[in-house]
N, C-alpha and C positions, 0 to 999 in steps of 0.2 A: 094345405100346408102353407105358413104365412111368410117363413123363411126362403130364401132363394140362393142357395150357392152357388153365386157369383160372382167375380170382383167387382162387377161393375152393383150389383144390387144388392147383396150378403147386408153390408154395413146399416144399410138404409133399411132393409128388410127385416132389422134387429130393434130400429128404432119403434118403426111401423108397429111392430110387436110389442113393445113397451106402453107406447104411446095410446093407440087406436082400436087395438085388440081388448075384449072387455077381459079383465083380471092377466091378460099377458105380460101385465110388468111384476106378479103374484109370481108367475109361472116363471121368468124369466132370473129372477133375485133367489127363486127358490133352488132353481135348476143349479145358477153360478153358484150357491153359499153352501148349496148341496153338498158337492163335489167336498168345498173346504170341512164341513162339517165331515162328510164319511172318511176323507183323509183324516182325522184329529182321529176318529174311532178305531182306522187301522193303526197309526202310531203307536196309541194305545197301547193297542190289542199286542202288538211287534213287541214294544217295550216289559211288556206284562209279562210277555213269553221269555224275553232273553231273564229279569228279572228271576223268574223261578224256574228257568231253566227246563222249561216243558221239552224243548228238542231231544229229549234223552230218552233213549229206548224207553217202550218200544214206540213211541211216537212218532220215531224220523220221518215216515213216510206223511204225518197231518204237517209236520214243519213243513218239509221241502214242497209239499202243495202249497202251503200260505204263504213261500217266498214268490213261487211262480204266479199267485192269486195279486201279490204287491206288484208285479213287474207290470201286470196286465193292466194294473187298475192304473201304475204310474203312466203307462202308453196309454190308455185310454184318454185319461187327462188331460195328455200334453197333445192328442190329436184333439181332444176337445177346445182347446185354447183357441184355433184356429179358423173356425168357421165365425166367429165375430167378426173379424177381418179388419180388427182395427189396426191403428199402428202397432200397438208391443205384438197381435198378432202373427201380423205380415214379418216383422225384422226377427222377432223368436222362431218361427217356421226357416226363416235364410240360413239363421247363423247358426242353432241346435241343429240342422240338417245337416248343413255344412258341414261340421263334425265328423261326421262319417267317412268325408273323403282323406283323412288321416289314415285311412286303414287301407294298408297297405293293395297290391295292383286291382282289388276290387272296389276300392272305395269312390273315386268318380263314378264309378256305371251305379254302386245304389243310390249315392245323391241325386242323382239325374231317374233313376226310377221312385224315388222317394216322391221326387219334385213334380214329374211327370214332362217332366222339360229341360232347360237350363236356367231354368229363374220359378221361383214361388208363382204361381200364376194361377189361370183357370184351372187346368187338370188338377194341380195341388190343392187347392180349395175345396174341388168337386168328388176328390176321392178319399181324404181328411172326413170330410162328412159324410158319408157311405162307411168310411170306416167306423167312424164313434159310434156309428150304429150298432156295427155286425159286432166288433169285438165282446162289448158286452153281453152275448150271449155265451164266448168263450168263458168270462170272466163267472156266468153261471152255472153255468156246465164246470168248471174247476172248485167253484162255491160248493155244487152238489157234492162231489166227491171228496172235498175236504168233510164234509159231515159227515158223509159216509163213515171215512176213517177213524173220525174222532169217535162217530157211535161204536166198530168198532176196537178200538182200543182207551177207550177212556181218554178221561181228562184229568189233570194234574189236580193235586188240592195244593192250597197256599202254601201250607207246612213242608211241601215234597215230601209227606211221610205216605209211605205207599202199605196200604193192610187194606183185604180185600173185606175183611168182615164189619169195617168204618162203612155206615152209610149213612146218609141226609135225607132227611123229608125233603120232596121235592117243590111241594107245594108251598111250605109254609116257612122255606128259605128263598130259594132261587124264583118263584115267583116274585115275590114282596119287593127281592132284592132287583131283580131286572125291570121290575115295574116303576120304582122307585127313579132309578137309571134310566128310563127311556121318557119320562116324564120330567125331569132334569135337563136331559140334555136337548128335551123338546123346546122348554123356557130359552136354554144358551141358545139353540139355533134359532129363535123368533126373537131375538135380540138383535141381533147380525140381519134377518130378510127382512124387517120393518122398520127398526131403526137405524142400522148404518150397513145396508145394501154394498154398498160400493168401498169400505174400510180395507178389503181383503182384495181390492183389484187394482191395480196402477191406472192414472190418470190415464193418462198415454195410451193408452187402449178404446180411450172413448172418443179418439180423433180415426178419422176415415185411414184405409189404410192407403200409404202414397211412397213407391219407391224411391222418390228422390229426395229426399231430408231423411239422413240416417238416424236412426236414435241414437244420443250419444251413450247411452247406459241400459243395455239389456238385462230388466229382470223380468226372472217368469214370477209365477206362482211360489206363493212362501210354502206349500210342502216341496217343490221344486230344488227350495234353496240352497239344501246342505250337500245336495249332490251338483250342483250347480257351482258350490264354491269351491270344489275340491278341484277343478276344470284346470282356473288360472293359478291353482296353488303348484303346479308344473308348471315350466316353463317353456314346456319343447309339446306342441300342440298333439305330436299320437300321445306322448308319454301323459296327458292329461287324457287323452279320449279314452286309451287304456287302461288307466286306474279307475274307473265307471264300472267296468265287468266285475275287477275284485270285490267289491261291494255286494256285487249277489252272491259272488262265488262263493265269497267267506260265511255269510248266511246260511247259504246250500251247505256249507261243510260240518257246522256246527253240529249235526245232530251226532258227525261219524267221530268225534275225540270224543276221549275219558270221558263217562259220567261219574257221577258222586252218587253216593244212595241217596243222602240229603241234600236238597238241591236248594231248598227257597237260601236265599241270601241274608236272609235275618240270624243263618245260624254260619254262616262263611261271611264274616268279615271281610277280611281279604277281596272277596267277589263283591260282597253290598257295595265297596267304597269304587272298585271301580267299574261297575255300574251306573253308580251315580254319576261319577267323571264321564264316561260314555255320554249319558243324557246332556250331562254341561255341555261337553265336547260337541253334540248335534246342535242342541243350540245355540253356540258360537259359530258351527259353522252357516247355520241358518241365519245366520245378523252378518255373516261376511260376504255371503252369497249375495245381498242386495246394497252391498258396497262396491264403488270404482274400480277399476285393477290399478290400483296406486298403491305405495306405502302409507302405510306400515300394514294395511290389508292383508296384502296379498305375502306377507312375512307370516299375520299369525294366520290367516289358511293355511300355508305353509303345516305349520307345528300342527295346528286341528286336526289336519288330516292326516300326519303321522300318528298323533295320540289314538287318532277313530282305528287304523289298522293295526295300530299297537294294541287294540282290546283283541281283536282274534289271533292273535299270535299269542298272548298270556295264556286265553282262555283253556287252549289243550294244556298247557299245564298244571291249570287250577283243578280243571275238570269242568 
């Protein structure tokens, strides 16, 4: 293995791999644009679901798998961040860690179990990588069991018109159409690993990591963002760490309010538009999240992130 989880050699041991390894810089743009690519396909996949409203009996139980499936994939990511050990690294591991000690008389003993010390260091480096390892077999073993589910209880069709005597050639739709689809988005993601490698990653990350020059502007990763912006859109640091959980919470809840027999949003106006305000709303918050905490910023975070918990409070009484 060419990698070293080290502070002192991680960094250098990432170049080594670019550099000297034959096709390691192949392996390496494909691994980082990886990640960005399978995150676009869960967004997707999120957005697609809340759109025709698949959370609705009897499906509950394939939802609340594929929020648990996102949590995992989101921590798998943001421990993957870390073993490069560049600067946005090192200071994103201090400060998203940090986080935690907001929470109330528990919260210094997990940063400091988190950390593996009092500071980012060797043990955090060295257990961050062990971890990105193992969790992804969680994340498969949850993948299994969502299939399970879905085999058995079905899947939604576009129309949310539910009749058991409706069926589809398998071969000579959803073949064509998934082939079609994976061949697509094989072209978008060798756009991004050959030609612009490094478009999706902050400069700042490609400098050694060195605790003493703070970065003045911590941003993670752009699927990170919109949950990242919602942080400083509070102003009293739990009351930010605490609106994180409602995010899943409300997710997880969805399947348990009103359904509609009709569900796609082509025939609920009411629901298509805001829907679509949702989408806006994530990516506004996704362009604030890699803004300063200055004004006028951190004002429409503010509004973003009321509008984002304003869609699951409507939602029970749309259905």
């Amino acid at each position: 293995m060419h990698y070293t989880p080290h502070v002192d050699l991680a960094f250098n041991s990432v170049e080594q791999i670019m550099r000297d390894v034959e096709g390691g810089w192949l392996l390496r743009y494909m691994h980082a644009n990886g990640a960005s690519m399978f995150l676009i396909v869960v967004y997707l996949h999120l957005f697609r679901g809340l759109c025709h409203a698949s959370y609705n009996s009897p499906r509950e139980f394939i939802w609340c798998i594929g929020v648990v499936i996102l949590l995992l994939i989101i921590v798998t990511a943001f421990i993957g961040y870390v073993p490069p050990w560049g600067q946005m690294s090192f200071w994103g591991a201090t400060v998203i860690i940090s986080l935690a000690s907001a929470i109330p008389v528990v919260g210094d003993t997990i940063v400091t179990w988190l950390w593996g010390g009092f500071s980012v260091d060797y043990a955090t480096l060295n257990r961050f990588f062990s971890l990105h390892h193992l969790l992804p077999f969680l994340f498969v073993g949850a993948s299994l069991l969502h299939l399970a589910a879905l085999h058995q209880y079905g899947s939604i069709n576009p129309l949310g018109y539910i009749q058991r005597w409706i069926k589809l050639l398998l071969t000579l739709i959803f073949y064509v159409k998934d082939l079609l689809g994976w061949v697509a988005f094989a072209i978008f993601s060798s756009i991004f690993i050959f030609y612009a490698p490094n478009v999706l990653g902050h400069p700042d990350n490609y400098k050694p990591a060195n605790p003493i020059p703070t970065t003045p502007h911590i941003v993670p990763e752009w699927y990170f963002l919109p949950i990242h912006a919602i942080l400083p859109s509070i102003l009293d640091k739990a009351g930010g760490v605490a609106a994180i959980a409602p995010i899943f919470i409300c997710l997880l809840a969805l399947p348990f309010f009103k359904s509609m027999y009709v569900r796609n949003s082509s025939f609920r106006p009411i629901h298509q538009g805001i829907f679509w305000l949702l989408l806006a709303d994530r990516l506004l918050l996704g362009w604030i999240g890699c803004q300063p905490v200055e004004a006028p910023f951190v004002t429409i975070g503010q509004i973003s992130s009321f509008v984002f918990f304003l869609f699951f409070a409507i939602t029970p009484i749309l259905g």
